[in-house]
C-alpha positions in Angstrom: 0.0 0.0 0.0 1.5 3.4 -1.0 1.0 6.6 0.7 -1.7 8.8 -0.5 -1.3 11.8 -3.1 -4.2 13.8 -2.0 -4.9 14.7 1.2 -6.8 12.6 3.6 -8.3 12.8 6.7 -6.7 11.0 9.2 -3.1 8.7 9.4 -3.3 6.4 12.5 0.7 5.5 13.4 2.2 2.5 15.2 5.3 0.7 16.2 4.8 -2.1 18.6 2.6 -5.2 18.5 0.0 -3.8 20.5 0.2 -0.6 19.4 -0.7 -2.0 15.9 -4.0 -3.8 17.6 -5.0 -0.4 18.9 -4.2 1.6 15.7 -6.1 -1.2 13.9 -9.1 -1.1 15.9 -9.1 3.0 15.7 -8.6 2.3 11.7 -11.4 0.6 11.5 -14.0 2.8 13.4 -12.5 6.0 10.7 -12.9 4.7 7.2 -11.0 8.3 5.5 -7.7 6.5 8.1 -4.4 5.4 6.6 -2.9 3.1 8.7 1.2 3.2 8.8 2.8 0.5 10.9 6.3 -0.4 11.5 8.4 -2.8 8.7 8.8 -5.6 11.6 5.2 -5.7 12.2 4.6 -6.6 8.5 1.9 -8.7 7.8 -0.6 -10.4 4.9 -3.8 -9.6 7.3 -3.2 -6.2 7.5 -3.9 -3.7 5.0 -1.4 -1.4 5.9 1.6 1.4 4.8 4.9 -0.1 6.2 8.0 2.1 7.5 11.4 1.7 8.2 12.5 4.7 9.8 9.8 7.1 10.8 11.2 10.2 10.3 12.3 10.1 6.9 8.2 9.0 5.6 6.8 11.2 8.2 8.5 14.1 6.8 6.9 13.0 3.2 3.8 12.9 4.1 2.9 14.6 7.2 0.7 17.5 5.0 -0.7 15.3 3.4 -2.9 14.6 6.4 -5.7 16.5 8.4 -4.5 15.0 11.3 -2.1 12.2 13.1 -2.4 9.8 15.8 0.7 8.5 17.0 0.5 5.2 19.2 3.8 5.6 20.7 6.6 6.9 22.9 5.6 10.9 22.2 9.6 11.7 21.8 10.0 8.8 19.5 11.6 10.8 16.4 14.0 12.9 18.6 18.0 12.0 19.3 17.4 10.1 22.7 20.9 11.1 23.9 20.8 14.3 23.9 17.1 16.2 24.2 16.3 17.2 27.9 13.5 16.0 29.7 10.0 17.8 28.7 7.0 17.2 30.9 3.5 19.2 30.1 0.9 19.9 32.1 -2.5 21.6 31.6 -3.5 24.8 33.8 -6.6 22.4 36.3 -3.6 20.3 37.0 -4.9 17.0 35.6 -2.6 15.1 33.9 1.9 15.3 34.0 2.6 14.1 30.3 6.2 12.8 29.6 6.0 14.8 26.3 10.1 14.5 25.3 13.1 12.3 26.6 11.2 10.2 28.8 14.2 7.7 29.3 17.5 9.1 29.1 16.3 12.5 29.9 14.5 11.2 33.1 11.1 12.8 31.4 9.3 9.7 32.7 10.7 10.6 36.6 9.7 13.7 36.1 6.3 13.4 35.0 5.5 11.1 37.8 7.5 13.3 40.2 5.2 16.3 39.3 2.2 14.3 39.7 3.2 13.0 43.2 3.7 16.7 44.4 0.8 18.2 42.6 -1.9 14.9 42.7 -1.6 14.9 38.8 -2.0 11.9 37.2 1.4 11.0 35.2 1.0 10.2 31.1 4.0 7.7 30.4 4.0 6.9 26.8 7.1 4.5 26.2 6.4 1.3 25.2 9.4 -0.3 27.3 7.6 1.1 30.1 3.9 0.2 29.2 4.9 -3.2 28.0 7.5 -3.8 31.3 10.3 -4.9 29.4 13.7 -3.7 29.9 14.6 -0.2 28.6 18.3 -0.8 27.5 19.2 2.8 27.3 18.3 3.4 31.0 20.4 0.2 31.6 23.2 1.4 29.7 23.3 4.9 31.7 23.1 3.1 35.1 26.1 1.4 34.2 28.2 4.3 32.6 28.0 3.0 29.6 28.5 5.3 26.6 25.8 5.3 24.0 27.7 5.4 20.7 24.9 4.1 18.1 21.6 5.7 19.7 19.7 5.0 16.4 19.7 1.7 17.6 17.6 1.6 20.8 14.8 1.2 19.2 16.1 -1.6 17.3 16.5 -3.6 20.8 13.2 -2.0 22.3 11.6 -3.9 19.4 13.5 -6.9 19.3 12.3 -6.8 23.5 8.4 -6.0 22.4 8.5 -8.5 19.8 10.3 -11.3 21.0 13.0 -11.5 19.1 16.7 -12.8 20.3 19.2 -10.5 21.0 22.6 -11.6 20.0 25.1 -10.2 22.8 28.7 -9.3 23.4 29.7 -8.4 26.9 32.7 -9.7 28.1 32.3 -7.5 31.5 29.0 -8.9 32.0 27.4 -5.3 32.6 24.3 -6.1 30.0 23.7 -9.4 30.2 22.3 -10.0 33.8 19.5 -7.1 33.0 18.0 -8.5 30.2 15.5 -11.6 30.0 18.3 -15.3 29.6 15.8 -16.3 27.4 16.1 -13.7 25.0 20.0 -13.5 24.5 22.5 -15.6 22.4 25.7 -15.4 22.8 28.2 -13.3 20.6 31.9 -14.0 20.6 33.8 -11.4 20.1 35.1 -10.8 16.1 38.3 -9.4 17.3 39.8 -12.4 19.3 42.6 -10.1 20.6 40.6 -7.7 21.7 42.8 -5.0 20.7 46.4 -7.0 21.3 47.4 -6.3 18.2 48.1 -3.4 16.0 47.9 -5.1 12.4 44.0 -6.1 13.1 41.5 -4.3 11.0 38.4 -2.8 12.9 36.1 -5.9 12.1 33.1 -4.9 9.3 30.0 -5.1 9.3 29.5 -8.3 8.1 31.9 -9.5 10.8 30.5 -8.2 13.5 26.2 -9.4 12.2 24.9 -11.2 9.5 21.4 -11.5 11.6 19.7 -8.3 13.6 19.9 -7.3 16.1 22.4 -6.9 18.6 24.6 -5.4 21.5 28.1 -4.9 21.4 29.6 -3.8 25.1 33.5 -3.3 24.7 36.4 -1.2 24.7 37.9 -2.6 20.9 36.7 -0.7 17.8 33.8 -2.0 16.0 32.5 -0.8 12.3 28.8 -2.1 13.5 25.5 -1.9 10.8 22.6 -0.6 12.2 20.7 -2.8 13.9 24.1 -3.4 16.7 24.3 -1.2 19.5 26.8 -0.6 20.5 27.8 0.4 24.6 31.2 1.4 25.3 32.2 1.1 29.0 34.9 3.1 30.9 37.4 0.3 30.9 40.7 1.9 29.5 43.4 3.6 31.4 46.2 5.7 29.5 49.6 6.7 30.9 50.8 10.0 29.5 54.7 11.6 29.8 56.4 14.4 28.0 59.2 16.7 28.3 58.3 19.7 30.1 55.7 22.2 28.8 54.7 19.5 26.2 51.7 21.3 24.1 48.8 19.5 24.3 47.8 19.0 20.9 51.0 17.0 20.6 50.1 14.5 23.5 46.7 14.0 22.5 47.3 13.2 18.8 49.8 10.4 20.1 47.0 9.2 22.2 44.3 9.3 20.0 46.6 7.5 17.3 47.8 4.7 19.6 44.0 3.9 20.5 43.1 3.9 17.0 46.2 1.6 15.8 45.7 -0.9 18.6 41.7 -0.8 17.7 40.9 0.7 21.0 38.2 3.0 21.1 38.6 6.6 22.7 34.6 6.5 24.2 36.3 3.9 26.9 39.1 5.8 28.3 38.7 6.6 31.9 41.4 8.3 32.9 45.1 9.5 33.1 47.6 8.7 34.8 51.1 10.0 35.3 54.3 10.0 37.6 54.1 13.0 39.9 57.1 15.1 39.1 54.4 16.1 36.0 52.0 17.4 38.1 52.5 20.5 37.3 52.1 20.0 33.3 49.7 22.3 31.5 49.2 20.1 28.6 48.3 17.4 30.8 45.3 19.2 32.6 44.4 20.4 29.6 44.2 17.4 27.8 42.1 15.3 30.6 39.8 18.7 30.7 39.0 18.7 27.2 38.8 14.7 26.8 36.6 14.4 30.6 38.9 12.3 31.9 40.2 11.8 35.4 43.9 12.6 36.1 46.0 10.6 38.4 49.3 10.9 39.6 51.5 8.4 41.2 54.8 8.6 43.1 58.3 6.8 43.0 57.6 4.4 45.6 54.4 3.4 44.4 55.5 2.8 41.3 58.6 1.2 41.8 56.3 -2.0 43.3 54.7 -2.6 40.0 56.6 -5.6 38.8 55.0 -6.6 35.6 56.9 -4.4 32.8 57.6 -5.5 29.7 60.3 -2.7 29.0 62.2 -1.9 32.0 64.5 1.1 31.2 67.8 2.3 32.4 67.2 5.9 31.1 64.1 6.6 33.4 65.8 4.7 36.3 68.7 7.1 36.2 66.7 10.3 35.6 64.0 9.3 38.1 64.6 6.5 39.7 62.3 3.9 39.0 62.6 1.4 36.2 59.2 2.4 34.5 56.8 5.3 34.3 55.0 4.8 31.3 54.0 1.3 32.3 53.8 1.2 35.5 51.5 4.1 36.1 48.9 2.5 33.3 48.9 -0.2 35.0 48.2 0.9 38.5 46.1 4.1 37.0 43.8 0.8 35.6 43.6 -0.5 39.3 46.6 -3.2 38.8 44.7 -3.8 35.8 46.2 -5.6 32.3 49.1 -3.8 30.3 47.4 -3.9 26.7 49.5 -1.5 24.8 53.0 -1.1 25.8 55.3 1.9 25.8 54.6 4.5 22.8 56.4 7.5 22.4 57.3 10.2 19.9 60.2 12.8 20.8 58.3 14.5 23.7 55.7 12.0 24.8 55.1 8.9 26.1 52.0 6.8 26.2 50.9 3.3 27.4 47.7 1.8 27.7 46.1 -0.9 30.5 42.6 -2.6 30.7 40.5 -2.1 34.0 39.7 -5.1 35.3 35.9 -5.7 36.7 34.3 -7.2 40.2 33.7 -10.7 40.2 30.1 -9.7 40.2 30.6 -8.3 36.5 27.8 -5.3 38.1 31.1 -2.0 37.8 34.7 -1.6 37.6 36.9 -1.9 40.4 36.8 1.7 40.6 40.0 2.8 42.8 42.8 5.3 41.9 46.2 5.4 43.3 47.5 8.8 43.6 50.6 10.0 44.9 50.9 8.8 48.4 47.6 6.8 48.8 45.1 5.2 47.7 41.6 6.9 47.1 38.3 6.8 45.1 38.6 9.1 41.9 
């Protein structure tokens, strides 16, 4: 069924399974209705127009229409990471209406916030919510997760709705225990080295899912199709030297070219860390400012204990007295985590990279930072 050329009256619009039943029913009481329902909800018994992104038919045909009537989450067609939270209310007080954001925003808290103060009653219209399935977006922000393909929430929402297997890679477990056993498969990882080894190619598309959809929770870089969402967590630590008064341009483009020749991905990094003589440095305050990360500094002693370096070197032993900075610091800046990259450097920096290593219970990092002289929470 094609859309319409003339204008009608009415275009009913759904994308979940029971939407579609309501939209149906509501179709069928308003004979001058068009009826537009999602691509996965296709089907022979339904007379319907079918979508695949909202937006882009929307914007085709939204004059053509005397009116709409969405059956779905009212911010549906916004960019989920970024709008704030929106909640509308009418001047007797009646109703608190999630109107934009409800998730990531926290419109949904809000709306039922304002009713609880006011005796409102809340409107909540996403259909993670109303159907009591998990919202993976709101999982992925509890866990500090970095959203880096938001176009693909709704991919999972429906997969959740629907009933559809979710193929899953999360080596640090921080998915997996929120979402229902029986609808996960297990993904194996396409990069078996997990960013070991500087020669590997980001894996494709095709590598990474023939078969939609799925989530992708790691650290290594990923060229992912659409229907993979992908989740980075805060699992990378990078050492970061120089000679005095380093610019900062020059230490972040070693950085951001190690990470990207060891297929690591930037979203990840956590934090900083460096010996403590470079306290002091400009560049490196202004590089952790402008990248977000935390900055950690660690002193002789401390770092003279570490005892797994690959490169010991008789240079920094003689100028500072320990056999390794770079090293040493990534490793105890990643909470005595795994050395991953080894010593980088051009003519004024240095730069090594180490893997945080995560509770037993898989639930958050093992989040403590050594600085100089102690050990504290960063």
């Amino acid at each position: 069924m094609e859309p319409p050329e003339a204008a009608q009256e009415l275009a009913v619009w759904a994308v979940t399974p029971r939407g579609a039943e309501l939209a149906l029913s509501l179709v069928k009481s308003l004979p001058s209705a068009d009826l537009y329902l999602s691509a996965p909800l296709r089907s022979r018994e339904i007379s319907s127009i079918y979508f695949d992104r909202l937006s882009s038919v929307l914007f085709k045909v939204f004059h053509r229409y005397g009116g709409h009537i969405f059956i779905m989450s009212t911010g549906i067609v916004r960019h989920k990471t970024e709008d704030p939270a929106v909640v509308v209310m009418n001047e007797t007080g009646a109703h608190a209406v999630s109107l934009l954001s409800g998730h990531l925003g926290g419109a949904n808290r809000l709306a039922e916030r304002v009713a609880a103060i006011t005796g409102a009653q809340p409107v909540i219209t996403t259909a993670t919510d109303l159907n009591k399935v998990p919202a993976v977006d709101l999982i992925a922000q509890r866990e500090g997760l970095f959203i880096e393909t938001p176009g693909a929430i709704k991919k999972i929402g429906m997969a959740l709705l629907t009933g559809r297997n979710i193929r899953l890679h999360d080596p640090f477990g921080l998915i997996r225990p929120h979402l229902p056993a029986e609808s996960v498969t297990n993904w194996e990882c396409p990069l078996e080295n997990r960013g070991e080894d500087p020669n590997t190619e980001p894996a494709s598309a095709d590598a990474v899912s023939e078969e939609a959809p799925g989530i992708f929770v790691d650290d290594i870089q990923v060229d992912p199709p659409p229907n993979v969402l992908v989740l980075r967590p805060r699992s990378l630590t990078a050492e970061m030297g120089c000679n005095r008064n380093t610019d900062m341009s020059e230490m972040k483009a070693l950085l951001l070219e190690t990470l990207n020749t060891f297929g690591l991905s930037h979203r990840s990094l956590k934090r900083i860390a460096s010996v403590d003589i470079k306290r002091d440095e400009p560049g490196l305050a202004a590089l952790a400012a402008e990248r977000g990360l935390d900055l950690v500094f660690f002193d002789r002693d401390t770092l003279q204990k570490v005892t797994a370096i690959e490169r010991p070197s008789a240079m920094v032993k003689k100028h500072i007295g320990v056999e390794s900075v770079c090293e040493a610091a990534a490793i105890l800046g990643a909470n005595d985590g795994t050395l991953i990259v080894p010593k980088q450097k051009t003519r004024n920096v240095t730069v090594a990279v180490a893997r945080i290593p995560y509770s037993s219970s898989a639930s958050a990092p093992a989040d403590s930072s050594t600085s100089a002289g102690g050990r504290s929470r960063s």
